[in-house]
FINUKOL-23574 format. One record per atom (N, C-alpha, C): residue in one letter; x, z, y. Coordinates in steps of 0.2 Angstrom, whole numbers, padded with zeros to 4 digits, always signed. Atoms other than C-alpha are relative to their C-alpha. Layout:
<rs>
AXZY...
</rs>
This chain:
<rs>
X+0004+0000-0006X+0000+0000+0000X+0004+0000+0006X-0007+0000-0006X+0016+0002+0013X+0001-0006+0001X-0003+0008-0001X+0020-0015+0010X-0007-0004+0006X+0004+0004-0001X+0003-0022+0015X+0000+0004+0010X+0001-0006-0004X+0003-0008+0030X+0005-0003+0006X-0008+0003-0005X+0021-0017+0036X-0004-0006+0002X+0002+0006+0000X+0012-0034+0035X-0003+0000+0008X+0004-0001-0005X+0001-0028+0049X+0004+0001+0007X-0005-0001-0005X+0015-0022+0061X+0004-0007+0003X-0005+0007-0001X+0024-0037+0072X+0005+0001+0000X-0007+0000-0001X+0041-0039+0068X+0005+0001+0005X-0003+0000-0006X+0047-0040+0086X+0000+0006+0003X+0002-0007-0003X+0041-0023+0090X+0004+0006-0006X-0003-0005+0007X+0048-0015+0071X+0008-0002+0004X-0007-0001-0005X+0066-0021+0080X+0002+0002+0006X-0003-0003-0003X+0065-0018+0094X+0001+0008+0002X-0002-0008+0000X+0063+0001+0090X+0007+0001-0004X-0008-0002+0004X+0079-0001+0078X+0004-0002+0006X-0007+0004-0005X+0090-0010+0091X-0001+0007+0005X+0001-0002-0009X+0082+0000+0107X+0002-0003+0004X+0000+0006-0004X+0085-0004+0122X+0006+0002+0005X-0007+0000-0002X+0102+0000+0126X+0004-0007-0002X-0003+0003+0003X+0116-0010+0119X-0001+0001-0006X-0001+0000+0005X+0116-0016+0103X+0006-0002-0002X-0005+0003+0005X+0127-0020+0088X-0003-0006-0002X+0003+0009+0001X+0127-0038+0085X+0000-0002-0008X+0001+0002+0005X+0127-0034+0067X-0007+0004-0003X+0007-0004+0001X+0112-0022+0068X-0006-0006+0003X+0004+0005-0001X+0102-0036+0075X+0001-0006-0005X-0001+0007+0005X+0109-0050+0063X-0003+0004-0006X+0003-0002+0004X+0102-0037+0049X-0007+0000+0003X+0006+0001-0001X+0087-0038+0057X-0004-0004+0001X+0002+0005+0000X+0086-0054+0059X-0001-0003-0006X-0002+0002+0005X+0092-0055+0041X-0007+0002-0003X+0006-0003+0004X+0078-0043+0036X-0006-0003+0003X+0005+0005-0005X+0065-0054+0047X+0000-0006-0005X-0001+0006+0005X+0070-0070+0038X-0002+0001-0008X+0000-0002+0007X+0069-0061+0020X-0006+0002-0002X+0005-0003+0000X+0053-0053+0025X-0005-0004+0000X+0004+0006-0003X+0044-0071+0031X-0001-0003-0009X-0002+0002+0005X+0051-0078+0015X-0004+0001-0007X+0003-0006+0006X+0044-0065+0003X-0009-0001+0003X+0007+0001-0004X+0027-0066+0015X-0001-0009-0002X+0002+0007+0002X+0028-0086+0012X-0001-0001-0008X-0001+0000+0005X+0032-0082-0006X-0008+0004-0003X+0006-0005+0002X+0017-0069-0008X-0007-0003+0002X+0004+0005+0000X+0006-0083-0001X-0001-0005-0004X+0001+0003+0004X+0009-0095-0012X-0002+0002-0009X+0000-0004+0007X+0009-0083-0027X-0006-0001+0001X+0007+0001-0001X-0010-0081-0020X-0003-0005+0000X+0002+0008+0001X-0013-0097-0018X-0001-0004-0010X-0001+0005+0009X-0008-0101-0039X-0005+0007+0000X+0005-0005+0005X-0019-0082-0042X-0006-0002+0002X+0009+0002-0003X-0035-0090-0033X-0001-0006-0006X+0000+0006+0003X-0031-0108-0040X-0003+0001-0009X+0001+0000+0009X-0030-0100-0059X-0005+0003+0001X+0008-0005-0001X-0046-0087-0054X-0004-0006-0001X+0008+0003+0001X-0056-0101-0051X+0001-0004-0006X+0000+0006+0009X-0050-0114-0066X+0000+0005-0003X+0002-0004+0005X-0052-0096-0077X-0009-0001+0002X+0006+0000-0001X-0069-0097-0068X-0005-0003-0002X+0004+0008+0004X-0074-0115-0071X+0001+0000-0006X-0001+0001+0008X-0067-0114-0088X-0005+0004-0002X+0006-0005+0003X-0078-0098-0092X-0008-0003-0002X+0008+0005-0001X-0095-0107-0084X+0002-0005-0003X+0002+0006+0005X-0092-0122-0095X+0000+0002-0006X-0001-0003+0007X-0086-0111-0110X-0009+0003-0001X+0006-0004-0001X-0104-0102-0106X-0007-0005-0001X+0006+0005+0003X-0114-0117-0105X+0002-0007-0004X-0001+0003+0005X-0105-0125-0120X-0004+0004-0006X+0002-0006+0003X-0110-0107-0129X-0007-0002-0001X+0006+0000+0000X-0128-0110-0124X-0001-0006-0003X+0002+0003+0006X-0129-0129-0131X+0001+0000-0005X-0002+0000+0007X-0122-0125-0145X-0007+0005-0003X+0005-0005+0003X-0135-0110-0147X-0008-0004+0000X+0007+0005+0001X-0149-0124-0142X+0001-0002-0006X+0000+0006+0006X-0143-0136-0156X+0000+0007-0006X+0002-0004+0006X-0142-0121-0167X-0009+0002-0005X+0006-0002+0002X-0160-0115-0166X-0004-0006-0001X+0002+0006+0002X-0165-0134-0165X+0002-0001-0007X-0002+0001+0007X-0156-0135-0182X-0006+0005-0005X+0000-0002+0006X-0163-0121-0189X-0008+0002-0001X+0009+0004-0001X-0183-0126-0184X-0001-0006-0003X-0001+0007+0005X-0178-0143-0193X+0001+0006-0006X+0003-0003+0007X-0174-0133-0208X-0006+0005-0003X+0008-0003+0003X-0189-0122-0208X-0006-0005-0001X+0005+0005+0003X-0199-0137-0207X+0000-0004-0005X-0001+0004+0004X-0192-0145-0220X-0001+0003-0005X+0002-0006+0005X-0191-0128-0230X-0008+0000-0002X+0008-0001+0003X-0211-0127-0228X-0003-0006-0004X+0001+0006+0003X-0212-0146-0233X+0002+0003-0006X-0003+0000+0005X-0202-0143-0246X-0004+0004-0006X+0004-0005+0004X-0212-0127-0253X-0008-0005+0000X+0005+0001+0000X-0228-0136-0249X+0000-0006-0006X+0002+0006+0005X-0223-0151-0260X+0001+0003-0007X-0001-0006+0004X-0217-0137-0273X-0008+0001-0004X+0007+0000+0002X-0237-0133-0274X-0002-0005-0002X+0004+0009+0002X-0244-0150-0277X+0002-0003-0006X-0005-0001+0007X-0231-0150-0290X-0004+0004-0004X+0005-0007+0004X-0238-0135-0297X-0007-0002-0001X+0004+0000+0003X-0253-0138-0295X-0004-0008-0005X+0001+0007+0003X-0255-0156-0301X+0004+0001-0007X-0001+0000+0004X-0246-0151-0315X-0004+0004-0007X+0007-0007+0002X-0257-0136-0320X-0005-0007-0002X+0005+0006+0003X-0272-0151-0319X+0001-0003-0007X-0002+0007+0004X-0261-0163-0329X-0002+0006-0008X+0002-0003+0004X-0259-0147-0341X-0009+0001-0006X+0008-0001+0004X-0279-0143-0342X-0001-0009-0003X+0006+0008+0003X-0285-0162-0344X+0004-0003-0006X-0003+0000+0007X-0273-0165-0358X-0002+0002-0006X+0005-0004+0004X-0278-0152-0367X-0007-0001-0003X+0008+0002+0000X-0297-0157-0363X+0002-0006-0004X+0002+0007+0003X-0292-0176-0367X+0000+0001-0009X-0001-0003+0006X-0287-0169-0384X-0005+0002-0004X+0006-0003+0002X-0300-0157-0386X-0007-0004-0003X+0007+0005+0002X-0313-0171-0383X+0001-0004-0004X+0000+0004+0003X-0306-0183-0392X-0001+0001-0010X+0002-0004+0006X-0307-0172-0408X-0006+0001-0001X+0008-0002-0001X-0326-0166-0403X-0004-0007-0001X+0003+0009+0000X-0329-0187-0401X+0003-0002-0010X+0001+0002+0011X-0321-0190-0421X-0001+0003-0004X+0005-0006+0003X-0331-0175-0426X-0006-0004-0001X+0006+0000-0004X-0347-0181-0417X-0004-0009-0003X+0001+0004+0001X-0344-0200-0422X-0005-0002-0006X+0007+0001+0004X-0353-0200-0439X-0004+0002-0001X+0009+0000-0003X-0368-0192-0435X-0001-0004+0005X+0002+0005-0004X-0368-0203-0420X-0003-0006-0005X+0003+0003+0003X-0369-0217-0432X-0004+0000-0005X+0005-0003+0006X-0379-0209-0444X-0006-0001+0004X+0005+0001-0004X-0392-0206-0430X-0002-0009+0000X+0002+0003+0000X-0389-0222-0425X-0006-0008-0006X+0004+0006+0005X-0394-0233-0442X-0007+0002-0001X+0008-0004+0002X-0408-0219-0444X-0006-0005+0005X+0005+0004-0005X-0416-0227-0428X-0001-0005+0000X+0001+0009-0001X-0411-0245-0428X-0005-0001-0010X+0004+0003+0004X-0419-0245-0446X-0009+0002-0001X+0008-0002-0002X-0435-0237-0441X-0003-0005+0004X+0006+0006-0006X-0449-0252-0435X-0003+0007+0002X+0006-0005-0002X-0462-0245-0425X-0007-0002+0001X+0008+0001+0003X-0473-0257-0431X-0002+0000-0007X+0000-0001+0004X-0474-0250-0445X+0000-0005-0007X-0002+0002+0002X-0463-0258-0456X+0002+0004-0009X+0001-0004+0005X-0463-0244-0469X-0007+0000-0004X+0005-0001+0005X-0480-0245-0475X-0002-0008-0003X+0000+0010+0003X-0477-0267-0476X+0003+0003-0008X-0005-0001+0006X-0463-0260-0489X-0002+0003-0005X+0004-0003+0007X-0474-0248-0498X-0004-0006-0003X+0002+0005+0004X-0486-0262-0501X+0003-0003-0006X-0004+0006+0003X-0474-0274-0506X+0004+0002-0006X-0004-0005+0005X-0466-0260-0518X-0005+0001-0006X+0004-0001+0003X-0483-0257-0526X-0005-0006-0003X+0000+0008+0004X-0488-0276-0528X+0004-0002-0005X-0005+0001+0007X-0472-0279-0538X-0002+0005-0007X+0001-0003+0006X-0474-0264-0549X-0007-0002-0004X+0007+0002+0005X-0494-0269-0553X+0000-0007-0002X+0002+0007+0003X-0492-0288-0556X+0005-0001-0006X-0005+0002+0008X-0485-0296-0572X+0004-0003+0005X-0006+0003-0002X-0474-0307-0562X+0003+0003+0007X-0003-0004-0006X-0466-0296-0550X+0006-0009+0003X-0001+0005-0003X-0457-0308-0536X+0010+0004+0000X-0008-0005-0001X-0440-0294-0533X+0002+0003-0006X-0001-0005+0006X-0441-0283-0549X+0002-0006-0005X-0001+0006+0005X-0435-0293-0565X-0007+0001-0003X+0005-0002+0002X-0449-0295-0576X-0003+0004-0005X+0003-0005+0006X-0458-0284-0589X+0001-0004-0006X+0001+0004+0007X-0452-0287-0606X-0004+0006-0004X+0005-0006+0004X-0467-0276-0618X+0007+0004-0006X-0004-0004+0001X-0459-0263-0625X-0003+0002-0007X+0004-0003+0005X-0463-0258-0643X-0002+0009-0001X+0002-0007+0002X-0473-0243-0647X+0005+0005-0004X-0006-0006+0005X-0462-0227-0654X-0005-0001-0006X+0004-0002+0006X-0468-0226-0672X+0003+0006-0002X-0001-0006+0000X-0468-0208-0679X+0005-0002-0008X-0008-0002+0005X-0451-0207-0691X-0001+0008-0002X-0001-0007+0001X-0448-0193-0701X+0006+0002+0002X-0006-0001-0002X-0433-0185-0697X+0006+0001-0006X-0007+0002+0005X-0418-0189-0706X+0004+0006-0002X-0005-0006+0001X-0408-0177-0714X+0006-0001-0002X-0006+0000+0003X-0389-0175-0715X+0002-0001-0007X-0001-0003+0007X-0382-0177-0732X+0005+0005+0001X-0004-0006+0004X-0375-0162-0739X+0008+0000+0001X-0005-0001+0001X-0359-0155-0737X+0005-0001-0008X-0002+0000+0005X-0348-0158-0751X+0004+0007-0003X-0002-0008+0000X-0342-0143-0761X+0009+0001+0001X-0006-0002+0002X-0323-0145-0762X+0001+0001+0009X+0002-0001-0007X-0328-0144-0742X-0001+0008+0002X+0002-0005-0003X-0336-0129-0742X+0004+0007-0005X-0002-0006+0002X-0325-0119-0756X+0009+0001+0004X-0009-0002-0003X-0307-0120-0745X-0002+0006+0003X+0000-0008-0004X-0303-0105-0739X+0001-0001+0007X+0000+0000-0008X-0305-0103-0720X+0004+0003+0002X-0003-0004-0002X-0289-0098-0716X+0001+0005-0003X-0004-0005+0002X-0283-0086-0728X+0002-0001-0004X-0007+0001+0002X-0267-0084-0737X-0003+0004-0007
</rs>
């Protein structure tokens, strides 16, 4: 703080209290003059050192503010980065689902197409059972033409479908036939015993 304290005082006044105002010594004033010149010197010297500490303050300045709003883009493109992956993330879960569940469906209807397809070659012969039963039923009454026509054959001598009647002879009453007799060399073996 003395130093800056000097700065303020004028040189011409700090000598001539050293000299005073008598005679001087002409090496007391050439040191004064010496310490004047060394003092300008250091003062011109201590200006331009300020001059380079202002120059570097403000480019630390400018650098900072650009390093600051380099920091910030970066922080924008980050958080814009990281709302592109969240959108892509919920895509991604969302097609995840669709997945899942279209496969689930694919699961049941399989099964079903299975299941049906069983119940339909189960179902198939009685369908066409049903079906002959109805296509061979008239509903003009084609059942009682066929009774007729079944009842004419059996009463007439020349039936037209049935072959014809050959007469049959009468059973005549037979006595009933008898075995012949066992022979005896048949009946005296021994059955089996030693």
């Amino acid at each position: 703080m003395k130093m800056k304290s000097l700065n303020h005082v004028p040189w011409p006044v700090l000598i001539s209290l050293l000299i005073g105002c008598g005679e001087t010594d002409p090496r007391v004033a050439q040191v004064a003059l010496e310490s004047t010149r060394r003092q300008a010197e250091q003062n011109r010297q201590m200006g331009e050192l300020q001059q380079h500490v202002a120059e570097g303050t403000k480019q630390l300045v400018d650098a900072d503010a650009q390093a600051r709003q380099q920091l910030a883009e970066l922080q924008r493109e980050l958080r814009s980065d990281q709302a592109e992956i969240g959108r892509q993330r919920d895509a991604l879960e969302s097609e995840r689902r669709t997945i899942a569940t279209e496969r689930r469906w694919d699961s049941i209807l399989g099964t079903s197409i299975y299941a049906g397809a069983g119940i339909l070659a189960c179902l198939l012969p009685l369908l066409l059972c049903g079906w002959l039963l109805h296509a061979t039923r008239d509903k003009q009454g084609t059942d009682e033409a066929l009774a007729e026509l079944l009842v004419e054959e059996f009463v007439t001598d020349r039936p037209l479908l049935l072959p014809p009647r050959q007469p049959t002879p009468l059973l005549k009453h037979q006595a009933p036939v008898q075995s012949p007799p066992a022979p005896e060399s048949d009946r005296s073996a021994p059955s089996g015993s030693c």
